[in-house]
N, C-alpha and C positions, 0 to 999 in steps of 0.2 A: 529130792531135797531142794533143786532149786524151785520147783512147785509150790514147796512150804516157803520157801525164804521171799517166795515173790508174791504169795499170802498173806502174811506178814507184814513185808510190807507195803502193800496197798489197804493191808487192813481188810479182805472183804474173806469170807469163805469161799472155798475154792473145791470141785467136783473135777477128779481128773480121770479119763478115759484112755488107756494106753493099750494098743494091739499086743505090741509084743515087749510093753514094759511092766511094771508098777501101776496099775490102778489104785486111786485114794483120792479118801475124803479129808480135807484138809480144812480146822477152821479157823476165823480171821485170825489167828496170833500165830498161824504157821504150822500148830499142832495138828499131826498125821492121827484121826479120829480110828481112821479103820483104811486095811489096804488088801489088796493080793500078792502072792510071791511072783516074782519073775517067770513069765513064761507057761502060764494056768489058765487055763479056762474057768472063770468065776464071775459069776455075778452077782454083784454086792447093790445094798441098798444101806441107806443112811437116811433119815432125815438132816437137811441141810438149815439151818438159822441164818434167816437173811438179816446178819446183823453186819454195822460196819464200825469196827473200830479204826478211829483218826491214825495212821503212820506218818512217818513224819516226809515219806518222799509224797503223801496226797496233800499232806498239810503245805507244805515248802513248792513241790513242785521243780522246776527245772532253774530255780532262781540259783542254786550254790551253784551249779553246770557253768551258767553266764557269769556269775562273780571268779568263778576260780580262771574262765576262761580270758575276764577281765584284767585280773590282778596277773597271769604271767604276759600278756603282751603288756602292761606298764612295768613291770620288770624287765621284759628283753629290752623294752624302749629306753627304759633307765643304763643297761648294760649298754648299749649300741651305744648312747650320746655318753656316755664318761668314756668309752674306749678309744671315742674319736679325740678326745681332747686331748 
C-alpha cells in the first residue's frame, strides 16, 4: 500500500518486485492493476503506460517542508521574546 500511495503521489506508474512480499503493477493514480498473494512463486506481466500525471508533492515539491519549517521557528521566536518581557 505505501507503493501505491507513493505512485500516486509522484504521479508516475510504478512495477514493484518483491521476494517475499506482494508483487504489483501499480498505475499513476496509485491504483493496484494486478498483484501476487503473499509468499508465491508467480510471475506476472502487465503492460506498463509510461504516463505521468501532475501530483501535487511533484507539482509543489519540498517548498511546504521549508514554509512550515519557517513558520514554527517565527513562532518559537515570537514565544521566546514575549516570555522574556
Amino acid at each position: 500500500m505505501l507503493a501505491a500511495a507513493r505512485s500516486a503521489e509522484l504521479g508516475i506508474p510504478m512495477a514493484r518486485a518483491a521476494t517475499t512480499g506482494i508483487s504489483a503493477f501499480i498505475d499513476a493514480r496509485g491504483a493496484i492493476t494486478r498483484s501476487s498473494p503473499l509468499y508465491t512463486q508467480e510471475t506476472l506481466a502487465e503492460n506498463v503506460r509510461l504516463v505521468r500525471v501532475p501530483g501535487l508533492y511533484s507539482m509543489v515539491g519540498d517548498w511546504f517542508l521549508w514554509l512550515a519549517t519557517l513558520l514554527s521557528l517565527s513562532l518559537l521566536a515570537l514565544g521566546f521574546s514575549r516570555a522574556r518581557r
